[in-house]
C-alpha positions as a printed NumPy array, in Angstrom:
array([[-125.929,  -51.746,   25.245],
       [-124.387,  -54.478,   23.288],
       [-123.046,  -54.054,   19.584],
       [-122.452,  -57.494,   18.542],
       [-120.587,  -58.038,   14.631],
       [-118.695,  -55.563,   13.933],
       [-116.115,  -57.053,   12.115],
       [-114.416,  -55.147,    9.068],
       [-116.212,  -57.579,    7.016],
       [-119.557,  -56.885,    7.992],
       [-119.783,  -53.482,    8.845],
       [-121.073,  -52.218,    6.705],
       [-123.615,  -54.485,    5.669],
       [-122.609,  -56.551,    2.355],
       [-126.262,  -55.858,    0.821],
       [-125.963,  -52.05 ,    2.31 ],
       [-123.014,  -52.264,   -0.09 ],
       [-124.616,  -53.996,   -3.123],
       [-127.307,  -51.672,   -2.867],
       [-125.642,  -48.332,   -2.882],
       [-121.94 ,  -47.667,   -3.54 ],
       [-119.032,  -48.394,   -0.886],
       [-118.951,  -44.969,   -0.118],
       [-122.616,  -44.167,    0.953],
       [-122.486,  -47.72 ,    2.252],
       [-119.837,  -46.526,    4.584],
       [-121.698,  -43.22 ,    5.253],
       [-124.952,  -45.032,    6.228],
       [-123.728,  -47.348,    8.256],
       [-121.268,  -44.818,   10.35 ],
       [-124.625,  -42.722,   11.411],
       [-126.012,  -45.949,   12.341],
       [-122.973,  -46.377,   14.657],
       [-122.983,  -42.873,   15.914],
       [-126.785,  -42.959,   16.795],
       [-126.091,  -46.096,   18.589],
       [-122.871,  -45.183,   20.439],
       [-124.306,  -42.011,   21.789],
       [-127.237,  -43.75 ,   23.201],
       [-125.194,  -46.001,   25.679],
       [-126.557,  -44.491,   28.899],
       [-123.813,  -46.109,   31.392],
       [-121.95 ,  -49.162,   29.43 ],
       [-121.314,  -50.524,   25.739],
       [-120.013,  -53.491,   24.571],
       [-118.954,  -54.068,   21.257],
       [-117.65 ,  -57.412,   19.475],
       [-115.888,  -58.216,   16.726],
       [-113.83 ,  -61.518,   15.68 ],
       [-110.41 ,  -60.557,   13.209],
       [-110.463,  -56.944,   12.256],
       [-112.844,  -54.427,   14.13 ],
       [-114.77 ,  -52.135,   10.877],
       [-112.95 ,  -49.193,    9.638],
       [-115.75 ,  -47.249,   10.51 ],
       [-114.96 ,  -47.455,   14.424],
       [-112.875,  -44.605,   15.652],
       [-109.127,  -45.269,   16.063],
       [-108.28 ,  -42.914,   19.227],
       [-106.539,  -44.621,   22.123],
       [-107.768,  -44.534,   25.062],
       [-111.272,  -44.456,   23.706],
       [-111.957,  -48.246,   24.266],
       [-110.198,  -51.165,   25.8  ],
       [-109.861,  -54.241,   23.785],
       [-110.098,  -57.793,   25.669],
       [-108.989,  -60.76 ,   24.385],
       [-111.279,  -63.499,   25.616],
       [-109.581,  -66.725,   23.951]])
C-alpha cells in the first residue's frame, strides 16, 4: 500500500480543516490513517516532503525513514 502526501501541511486536509474545526479535523483524518495503516497486508509506504503530519505516530523503531535526494 502506498500513502503518498503526508506532509504536516496537508494532513489533514486544508478544506477538512475549513470545514470543521482543527481539532475534529485532526480527529477525522487520524481514523482515516488508522483504517489505512491497519490494512497494509505485507508492506506500506508512506511519503512526505519537509515535515511528516503530526498525526503519524512518533515511536522509534516503528518506521524507517529514507532519504532519497
Amino acid at each position: 500500500m502506498i500513502m503518498p502526501y503526508l506532509n504536516d501541511h496537508q494532513v489533514p486536509w486544508p478544506d477538512v480543516v475549513a470545514a470543521f474545526n482543527q481539532e475534529e479535523a485532526d480527529a477525522r483524518e487520524a481514523r482515516l490513517l488508522y483504517v489505512a495503516l491497519t490494512r497494509a497486508r505485507s508492506q506500506l509506504l508512506m511519503t512526505y516532503s519537509g515535515t511528516p503530519t503530526r498525526l503519524l505516530p512518533t515511536c522509534t523503531g516503528l518506521w524507517t525513514d529514507v532519504d532519497l535526494t
